[in-house]
N, CA, C and O atoms as CSV, one atom per row, in Angstrom:
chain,resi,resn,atom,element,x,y,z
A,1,UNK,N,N,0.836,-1.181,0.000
A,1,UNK,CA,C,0.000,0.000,0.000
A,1,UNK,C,C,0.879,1.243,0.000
A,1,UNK,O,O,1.789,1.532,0.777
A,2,UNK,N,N,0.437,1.865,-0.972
A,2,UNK,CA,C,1.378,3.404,-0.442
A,2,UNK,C,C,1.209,4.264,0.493
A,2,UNK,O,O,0.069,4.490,0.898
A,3,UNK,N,N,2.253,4.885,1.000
A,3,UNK,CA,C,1.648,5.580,1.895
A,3,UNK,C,C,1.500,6.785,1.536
A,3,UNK,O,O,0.800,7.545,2.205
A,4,UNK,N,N,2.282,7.278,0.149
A,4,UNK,CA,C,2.801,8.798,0.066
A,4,UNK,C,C,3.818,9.474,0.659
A,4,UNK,O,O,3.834,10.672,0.376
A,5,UNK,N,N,4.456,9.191,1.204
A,5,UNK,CA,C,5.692,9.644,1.859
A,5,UNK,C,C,7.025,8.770,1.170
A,5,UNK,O,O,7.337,7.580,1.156
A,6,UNK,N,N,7.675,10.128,0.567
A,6,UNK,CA,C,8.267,9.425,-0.300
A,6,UNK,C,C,9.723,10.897,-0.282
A,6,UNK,O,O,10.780,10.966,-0.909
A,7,UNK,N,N,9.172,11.718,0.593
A,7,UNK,CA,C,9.977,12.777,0.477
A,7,UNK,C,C,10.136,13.924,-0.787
A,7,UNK,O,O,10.795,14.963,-0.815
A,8,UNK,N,N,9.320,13.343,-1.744
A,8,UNK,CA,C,9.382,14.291,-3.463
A,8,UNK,C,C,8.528,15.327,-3.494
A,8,UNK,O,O,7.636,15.187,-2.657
A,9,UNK,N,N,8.440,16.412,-4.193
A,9,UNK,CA,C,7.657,17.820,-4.266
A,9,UNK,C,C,7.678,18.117,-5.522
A,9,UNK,O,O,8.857,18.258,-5.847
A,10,UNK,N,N,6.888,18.308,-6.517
A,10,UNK,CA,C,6.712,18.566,-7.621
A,10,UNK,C,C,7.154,19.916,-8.113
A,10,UNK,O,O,8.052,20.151,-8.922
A,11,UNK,N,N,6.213,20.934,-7.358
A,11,UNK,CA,C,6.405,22.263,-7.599
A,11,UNK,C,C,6.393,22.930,-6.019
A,11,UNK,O,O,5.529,22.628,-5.196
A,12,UNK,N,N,7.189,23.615,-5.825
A,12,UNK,CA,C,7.995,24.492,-4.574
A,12,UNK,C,C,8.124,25.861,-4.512
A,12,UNK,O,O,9.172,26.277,-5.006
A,13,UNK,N,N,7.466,26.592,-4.108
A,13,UNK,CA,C,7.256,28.125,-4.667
A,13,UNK,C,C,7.445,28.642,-2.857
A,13,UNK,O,O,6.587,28.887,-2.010
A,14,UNK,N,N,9.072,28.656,-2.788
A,14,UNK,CA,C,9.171,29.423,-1.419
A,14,UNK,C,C,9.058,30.751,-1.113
A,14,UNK,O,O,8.470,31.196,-0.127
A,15,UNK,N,N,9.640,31.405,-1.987
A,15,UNK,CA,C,9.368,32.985,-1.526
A,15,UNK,C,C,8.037,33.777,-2.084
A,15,UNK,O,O,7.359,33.183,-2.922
A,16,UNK,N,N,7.626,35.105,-1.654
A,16,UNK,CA,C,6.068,35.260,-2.203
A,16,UNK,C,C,6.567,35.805,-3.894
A,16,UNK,O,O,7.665,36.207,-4.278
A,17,UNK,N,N,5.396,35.636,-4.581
A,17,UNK,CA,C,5.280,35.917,-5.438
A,17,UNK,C,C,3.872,36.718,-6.084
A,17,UNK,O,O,2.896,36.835,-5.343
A,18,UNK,N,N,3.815,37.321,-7.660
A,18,UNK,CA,C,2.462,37.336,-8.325
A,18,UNK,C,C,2.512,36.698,-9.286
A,18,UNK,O,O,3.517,36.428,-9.943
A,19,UNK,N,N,1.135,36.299,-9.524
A,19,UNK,CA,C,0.763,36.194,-10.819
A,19,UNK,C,C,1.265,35.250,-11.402
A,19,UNK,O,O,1.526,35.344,-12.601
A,20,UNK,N,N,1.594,33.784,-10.484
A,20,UNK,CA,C,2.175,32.462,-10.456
A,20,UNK,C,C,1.135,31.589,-11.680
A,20,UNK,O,O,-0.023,31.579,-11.264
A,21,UNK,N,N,1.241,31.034,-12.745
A,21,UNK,CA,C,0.292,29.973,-12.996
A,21,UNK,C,C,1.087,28.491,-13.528
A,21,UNK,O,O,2.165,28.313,-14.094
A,22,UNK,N,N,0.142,27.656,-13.117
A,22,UNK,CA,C,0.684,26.160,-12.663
A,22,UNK,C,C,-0.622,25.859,-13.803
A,22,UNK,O,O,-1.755,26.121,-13.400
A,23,UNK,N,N,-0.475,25.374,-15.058
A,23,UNK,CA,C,-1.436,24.913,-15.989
A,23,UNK,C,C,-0.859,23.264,-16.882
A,23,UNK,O,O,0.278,22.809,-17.000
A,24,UNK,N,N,-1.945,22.826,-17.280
A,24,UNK,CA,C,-1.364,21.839,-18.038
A,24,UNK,C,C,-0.562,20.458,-17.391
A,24,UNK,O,O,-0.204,19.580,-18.175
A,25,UNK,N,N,-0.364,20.351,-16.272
A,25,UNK,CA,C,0.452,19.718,-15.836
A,25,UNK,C,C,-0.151,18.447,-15.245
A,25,UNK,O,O,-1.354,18.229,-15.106
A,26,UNK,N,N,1.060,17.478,-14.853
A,26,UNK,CA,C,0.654,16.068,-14.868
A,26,UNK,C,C,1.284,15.541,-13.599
A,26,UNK,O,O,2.370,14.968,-13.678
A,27,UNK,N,N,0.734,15.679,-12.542
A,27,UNK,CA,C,1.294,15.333,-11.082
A,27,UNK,C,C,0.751,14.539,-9.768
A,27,UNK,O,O,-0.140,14.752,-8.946
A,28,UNK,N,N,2.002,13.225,-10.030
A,28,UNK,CA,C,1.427,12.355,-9.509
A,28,UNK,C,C,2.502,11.594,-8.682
A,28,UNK,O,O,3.700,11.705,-8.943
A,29,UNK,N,N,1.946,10.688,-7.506
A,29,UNK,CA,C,3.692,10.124,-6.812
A,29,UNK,C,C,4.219,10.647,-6.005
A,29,UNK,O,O,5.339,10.223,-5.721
A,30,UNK,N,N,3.675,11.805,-5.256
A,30,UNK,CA,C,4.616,12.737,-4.504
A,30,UNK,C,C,4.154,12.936,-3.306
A,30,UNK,O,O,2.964,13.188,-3.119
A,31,UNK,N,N,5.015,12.852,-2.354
A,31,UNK,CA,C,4.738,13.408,-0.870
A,31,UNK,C,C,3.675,14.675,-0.812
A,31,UNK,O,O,2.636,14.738,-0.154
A,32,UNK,N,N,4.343,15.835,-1.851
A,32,UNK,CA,C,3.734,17.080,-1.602
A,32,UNK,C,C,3.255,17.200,-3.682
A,32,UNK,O,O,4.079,16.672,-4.428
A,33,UNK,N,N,2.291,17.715,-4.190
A,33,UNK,CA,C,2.352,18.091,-5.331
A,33,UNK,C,C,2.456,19.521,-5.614
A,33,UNK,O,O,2.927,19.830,-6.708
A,34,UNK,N,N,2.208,20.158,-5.059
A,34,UNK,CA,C,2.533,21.646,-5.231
A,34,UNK,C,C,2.513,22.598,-3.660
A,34,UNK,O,O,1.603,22.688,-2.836
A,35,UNK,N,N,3.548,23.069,-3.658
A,35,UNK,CA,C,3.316,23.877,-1.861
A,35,UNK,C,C,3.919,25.251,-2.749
A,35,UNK,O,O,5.025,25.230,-3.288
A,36,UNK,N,N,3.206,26.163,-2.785
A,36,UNK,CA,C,3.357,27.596,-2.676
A,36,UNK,C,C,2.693,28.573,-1.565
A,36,UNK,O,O,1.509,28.737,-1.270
A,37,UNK,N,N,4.374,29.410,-0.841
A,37,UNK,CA,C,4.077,30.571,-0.023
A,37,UNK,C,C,3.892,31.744,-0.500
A,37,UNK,O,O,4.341,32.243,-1.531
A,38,UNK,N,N,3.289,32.122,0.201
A,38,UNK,CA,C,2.891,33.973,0.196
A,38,UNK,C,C,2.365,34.203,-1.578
A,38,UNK,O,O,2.762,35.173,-2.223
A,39,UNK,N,N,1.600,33.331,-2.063
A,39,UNK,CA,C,1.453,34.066,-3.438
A,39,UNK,C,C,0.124,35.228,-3.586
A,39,UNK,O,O,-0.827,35.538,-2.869
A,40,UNK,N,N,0.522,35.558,-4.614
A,40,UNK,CA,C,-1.216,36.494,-4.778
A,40,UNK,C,C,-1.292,36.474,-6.083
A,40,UNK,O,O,-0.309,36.513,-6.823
A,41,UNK,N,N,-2.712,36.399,-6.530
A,41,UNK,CA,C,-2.983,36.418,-8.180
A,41,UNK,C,C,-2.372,35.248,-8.391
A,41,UNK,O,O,-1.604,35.312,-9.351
A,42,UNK,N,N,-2.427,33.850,-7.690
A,42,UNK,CA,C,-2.204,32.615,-8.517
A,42,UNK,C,C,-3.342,32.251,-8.969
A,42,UNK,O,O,-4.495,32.577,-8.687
A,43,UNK,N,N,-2.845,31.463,-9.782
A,43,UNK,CA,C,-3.971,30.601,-11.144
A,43,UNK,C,C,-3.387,29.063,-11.396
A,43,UNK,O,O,-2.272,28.926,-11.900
A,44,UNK,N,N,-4.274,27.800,-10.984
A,44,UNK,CA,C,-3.625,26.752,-10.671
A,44,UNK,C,C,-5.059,26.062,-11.661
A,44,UNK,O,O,-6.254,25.981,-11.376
A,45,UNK,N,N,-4.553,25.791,-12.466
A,45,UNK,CA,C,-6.123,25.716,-14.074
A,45,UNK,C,C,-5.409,24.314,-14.645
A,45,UNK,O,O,-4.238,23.935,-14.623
A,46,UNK,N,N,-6.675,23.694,-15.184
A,46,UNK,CA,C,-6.488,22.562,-15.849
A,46,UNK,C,C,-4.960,21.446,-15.549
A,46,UNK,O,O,-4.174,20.910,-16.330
A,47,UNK,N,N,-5.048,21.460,-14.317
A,47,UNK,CA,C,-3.811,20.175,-14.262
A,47,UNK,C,C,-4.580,18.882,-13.387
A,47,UNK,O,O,-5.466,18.824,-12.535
A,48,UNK,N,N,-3.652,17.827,-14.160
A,48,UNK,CA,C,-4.177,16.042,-13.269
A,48,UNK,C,C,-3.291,16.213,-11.711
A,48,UNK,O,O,-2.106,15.905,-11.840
A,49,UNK,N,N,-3.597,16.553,-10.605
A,49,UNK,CA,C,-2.951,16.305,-9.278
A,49,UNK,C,C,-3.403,14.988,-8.686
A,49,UNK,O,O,-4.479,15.004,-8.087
A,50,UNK,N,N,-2.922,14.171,-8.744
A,50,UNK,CA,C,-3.724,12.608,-7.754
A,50,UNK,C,C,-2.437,11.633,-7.543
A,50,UNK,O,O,-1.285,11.529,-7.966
A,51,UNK,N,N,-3.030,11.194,-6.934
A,51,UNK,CA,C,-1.852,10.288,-5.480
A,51,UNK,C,C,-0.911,10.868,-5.351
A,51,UNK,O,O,0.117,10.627,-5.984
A,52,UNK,N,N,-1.017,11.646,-4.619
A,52,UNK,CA,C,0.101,12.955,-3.782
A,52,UNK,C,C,-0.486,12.335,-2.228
A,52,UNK,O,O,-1.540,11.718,-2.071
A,53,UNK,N,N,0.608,12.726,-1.065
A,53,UNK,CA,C,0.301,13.017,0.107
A,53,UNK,C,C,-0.857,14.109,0.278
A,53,UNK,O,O,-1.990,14.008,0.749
A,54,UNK,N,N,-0.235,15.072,-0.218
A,54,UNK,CA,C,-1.033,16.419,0.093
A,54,UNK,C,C,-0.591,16.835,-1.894
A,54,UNK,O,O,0.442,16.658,-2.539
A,55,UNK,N,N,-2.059,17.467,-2.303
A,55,UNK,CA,C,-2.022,17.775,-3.708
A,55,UNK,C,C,-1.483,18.973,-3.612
A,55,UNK,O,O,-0.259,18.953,-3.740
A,56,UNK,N,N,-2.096,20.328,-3.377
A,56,UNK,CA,C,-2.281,21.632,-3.359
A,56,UNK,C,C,-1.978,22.027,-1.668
A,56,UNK,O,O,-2.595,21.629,-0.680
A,57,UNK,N,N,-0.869,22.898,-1.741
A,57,UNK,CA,C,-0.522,23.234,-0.134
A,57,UNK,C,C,-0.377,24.988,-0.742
A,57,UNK,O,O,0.565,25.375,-1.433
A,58,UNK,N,N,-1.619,25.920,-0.260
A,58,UNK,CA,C,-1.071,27.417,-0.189
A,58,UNK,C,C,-0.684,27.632,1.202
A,58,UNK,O,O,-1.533,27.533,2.087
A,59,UNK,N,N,0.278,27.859,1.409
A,59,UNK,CA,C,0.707,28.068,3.323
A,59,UNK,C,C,1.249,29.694,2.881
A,59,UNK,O,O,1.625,30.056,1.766
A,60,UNK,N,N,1.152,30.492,4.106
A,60,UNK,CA,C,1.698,31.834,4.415
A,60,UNK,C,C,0.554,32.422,4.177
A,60,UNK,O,O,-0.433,32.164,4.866
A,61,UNK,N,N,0.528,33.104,3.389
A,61,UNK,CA,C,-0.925,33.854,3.217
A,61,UNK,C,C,-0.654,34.924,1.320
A,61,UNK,O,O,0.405,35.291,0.811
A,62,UNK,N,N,-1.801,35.057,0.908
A,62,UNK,CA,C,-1.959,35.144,-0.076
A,62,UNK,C,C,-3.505,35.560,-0.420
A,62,UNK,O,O,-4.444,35.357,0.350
A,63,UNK,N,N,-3.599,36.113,-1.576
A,63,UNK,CA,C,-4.878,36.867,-1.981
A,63,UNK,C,C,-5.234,37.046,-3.189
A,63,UNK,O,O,-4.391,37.537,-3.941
A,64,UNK,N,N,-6.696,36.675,-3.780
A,64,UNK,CA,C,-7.025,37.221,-5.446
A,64,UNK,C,C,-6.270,36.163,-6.307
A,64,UNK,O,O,-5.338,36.432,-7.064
A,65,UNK,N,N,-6.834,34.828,-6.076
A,65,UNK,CA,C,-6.293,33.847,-6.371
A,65,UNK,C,C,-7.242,32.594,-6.430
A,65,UNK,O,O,-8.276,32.499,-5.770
A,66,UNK,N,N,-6.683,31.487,-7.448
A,66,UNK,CA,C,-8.168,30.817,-8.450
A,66,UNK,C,C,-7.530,29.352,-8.455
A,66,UNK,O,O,-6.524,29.163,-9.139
A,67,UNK,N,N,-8.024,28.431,-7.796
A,67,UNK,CA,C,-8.249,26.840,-8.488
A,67,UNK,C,C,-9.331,25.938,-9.237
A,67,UNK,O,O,-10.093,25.108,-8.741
A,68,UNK,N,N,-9.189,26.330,-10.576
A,68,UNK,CA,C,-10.129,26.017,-11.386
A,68,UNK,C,C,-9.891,24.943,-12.538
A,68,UNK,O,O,-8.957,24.984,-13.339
A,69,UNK,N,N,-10.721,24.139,-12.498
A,69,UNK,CA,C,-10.793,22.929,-13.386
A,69,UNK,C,C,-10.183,22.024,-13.916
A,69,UNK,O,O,-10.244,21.703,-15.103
A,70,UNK,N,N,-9.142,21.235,-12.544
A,70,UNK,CA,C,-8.104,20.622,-12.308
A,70,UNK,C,C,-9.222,19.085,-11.774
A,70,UNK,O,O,-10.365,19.136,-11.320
A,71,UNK,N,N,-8.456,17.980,-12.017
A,71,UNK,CA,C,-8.656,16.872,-11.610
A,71,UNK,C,C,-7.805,16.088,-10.381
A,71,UNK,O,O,-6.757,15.451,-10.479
A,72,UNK,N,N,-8.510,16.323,-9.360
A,72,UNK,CA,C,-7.489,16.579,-7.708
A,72,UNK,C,C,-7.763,15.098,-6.653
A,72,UNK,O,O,-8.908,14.728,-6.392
A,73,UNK,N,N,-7.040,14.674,-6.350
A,73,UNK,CA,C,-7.340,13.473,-5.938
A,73,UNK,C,C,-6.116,12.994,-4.769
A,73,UNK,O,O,-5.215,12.353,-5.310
A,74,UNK,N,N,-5.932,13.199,-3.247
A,74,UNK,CA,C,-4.720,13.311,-2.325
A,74,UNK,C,C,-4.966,11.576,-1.876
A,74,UNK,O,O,-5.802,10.722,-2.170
A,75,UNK,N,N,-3.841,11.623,-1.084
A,75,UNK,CA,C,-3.642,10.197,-0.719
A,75,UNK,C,C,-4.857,10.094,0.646
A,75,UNK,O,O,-5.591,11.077,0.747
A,76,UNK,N,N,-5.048,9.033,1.585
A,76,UNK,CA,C,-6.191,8.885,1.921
A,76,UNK,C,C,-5.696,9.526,3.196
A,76,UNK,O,O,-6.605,9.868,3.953
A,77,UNK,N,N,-4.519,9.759,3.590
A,77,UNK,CA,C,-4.045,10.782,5.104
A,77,UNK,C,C,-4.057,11.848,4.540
A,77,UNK,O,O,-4.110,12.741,5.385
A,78,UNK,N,N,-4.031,12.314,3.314
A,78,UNK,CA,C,-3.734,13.831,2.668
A,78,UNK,C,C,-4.745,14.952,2.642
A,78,UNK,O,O,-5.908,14.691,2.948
A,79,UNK,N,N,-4.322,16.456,2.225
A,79,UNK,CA,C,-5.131,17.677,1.909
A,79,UNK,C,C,-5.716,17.103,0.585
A,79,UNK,O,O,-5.216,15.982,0.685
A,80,UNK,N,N,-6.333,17.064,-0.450
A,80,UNK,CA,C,-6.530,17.825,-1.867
A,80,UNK,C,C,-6.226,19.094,-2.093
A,80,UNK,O,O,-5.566,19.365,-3.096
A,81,UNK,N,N,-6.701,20.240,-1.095
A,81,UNK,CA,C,-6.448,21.317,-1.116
A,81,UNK,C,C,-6.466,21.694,-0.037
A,81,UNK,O,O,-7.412,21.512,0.730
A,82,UNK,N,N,-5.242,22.399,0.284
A,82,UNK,CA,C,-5.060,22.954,1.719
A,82,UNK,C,C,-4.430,24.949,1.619
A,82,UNK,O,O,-3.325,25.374,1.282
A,83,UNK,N,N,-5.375,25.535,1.957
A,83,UNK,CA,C,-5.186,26.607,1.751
A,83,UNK,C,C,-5.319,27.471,3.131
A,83,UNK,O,O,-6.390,27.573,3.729
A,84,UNK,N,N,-3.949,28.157,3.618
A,84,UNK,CA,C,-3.657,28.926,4.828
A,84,UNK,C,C,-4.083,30.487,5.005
A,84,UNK,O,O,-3.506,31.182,4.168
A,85,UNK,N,N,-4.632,30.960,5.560
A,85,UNK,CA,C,-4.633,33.218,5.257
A,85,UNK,C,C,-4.847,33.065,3.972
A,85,UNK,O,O,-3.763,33.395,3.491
A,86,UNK,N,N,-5.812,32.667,2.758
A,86,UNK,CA,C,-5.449,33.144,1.797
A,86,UNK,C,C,-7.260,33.195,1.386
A,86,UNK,O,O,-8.227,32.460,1.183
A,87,UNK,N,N,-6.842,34.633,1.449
A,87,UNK,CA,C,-8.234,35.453,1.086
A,87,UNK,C,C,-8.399,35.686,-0.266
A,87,UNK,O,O,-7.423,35.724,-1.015
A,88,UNK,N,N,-9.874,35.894,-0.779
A,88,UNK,CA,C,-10.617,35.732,-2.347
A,88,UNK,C,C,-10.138,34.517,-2.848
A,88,UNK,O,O,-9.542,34.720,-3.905
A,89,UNK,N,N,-10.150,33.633,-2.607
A,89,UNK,CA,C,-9.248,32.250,-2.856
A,89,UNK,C,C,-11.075,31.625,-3.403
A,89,UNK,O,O,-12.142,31.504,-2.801
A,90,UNK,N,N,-10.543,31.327,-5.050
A,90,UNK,CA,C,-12.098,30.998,-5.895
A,90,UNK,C,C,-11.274,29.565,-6.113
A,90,UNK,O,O,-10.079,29.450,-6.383
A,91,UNK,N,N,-12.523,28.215,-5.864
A,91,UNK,CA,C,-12.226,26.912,-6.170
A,91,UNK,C,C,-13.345,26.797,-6.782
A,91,UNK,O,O,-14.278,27.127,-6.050
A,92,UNK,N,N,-13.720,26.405,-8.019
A,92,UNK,CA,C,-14.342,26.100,-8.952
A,92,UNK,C,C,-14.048,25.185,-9.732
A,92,UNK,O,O,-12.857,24.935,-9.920
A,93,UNK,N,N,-14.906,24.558,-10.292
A,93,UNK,CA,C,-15.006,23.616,-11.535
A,93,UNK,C,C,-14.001,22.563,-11.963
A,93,UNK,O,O,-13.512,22.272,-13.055
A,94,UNK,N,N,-13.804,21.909,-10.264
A,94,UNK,CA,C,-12.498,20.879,-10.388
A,94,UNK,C,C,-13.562,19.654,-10.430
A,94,UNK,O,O,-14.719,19.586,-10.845
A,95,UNK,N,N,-12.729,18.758,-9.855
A,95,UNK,CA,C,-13.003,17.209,-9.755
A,95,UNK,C,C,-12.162,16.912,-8.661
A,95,UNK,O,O,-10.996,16.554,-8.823
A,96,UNK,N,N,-12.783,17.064,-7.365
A,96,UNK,CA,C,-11.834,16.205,-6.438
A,96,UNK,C,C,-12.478,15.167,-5.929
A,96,UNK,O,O,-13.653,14.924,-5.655
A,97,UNK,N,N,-11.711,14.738,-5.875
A,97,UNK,CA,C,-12.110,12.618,-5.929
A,97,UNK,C,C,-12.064,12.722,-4.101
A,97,UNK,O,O,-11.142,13.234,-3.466
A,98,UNK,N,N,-13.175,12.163,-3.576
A,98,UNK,CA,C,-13.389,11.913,-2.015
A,98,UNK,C,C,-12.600,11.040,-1.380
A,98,UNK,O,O,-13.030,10.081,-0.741
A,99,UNK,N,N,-11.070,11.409,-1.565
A,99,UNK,CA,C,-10.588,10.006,-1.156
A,99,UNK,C,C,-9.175,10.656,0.276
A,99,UNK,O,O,-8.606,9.789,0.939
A,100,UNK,N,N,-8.977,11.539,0.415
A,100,UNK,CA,C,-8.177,12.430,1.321
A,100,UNK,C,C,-8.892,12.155,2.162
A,100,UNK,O,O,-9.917,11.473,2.166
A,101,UNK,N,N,-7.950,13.109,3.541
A,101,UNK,CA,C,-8.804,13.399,4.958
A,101,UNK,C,C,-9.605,14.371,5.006
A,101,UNK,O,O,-10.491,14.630,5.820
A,102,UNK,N,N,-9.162,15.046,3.851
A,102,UNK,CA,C,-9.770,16.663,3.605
A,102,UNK,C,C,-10.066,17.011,2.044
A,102,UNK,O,O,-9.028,17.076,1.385
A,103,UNK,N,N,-10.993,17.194,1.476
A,103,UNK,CA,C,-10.762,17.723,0.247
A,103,UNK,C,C,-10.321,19.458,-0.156
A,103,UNK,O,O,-9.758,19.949,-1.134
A,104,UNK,N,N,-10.819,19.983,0.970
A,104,UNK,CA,C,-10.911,21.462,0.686
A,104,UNK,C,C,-10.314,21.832,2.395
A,104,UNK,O,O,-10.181,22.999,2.763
């Protein structure tokens, strides 16, 4: 059985940023699939995230920012989406599969 802990991170966005977008992408296998701090004006659109520990990690805080129409699916201890301080934060028109501790 997997557990997800595997130590790997797909995408790593430590310092703050704007106007970050994460599109198109194919992420799967990983402890963490995407952890971005302090962003604002991210856009995280049309990507496969599933069997990750944790899919989507926004930690620090952040604002005016969109997860839309991604196919999201965390390991069964995991976030799908885990989002910290981060205000106007729009989740729309995904697919997250009920299989985490948390989807949202």
């Amino acid at each position: 059985e997997n557990t997800y802990i595997n130590g790997k991170t797909g995408i790593y966005v430590a310092s703050a940023g704007d106007s970050f977008r994460i599109t198109g992408m194919g992420i799967v296998y990983l402890e963490h699939g995407i952890t971005i701090y302090n962003a604002d004006a991210l856009a995280i659109h049309d990507n496969f995230i599933a069997e990750c520990g944790n899919c989507i990690e926004l930690r620090g805080s952040g604002q005016a920012s969109k997860i839309t129409d991604n196919l999201i699916g965390a390991g069964y201890k995991g976030y799908s989406i885990y989002a910290q301080n981060f205000g106007g934060l729009l989740i729309t028109a995904n697919n997250i599969f009920p299989r985490g501790s948390s989807s949202v």
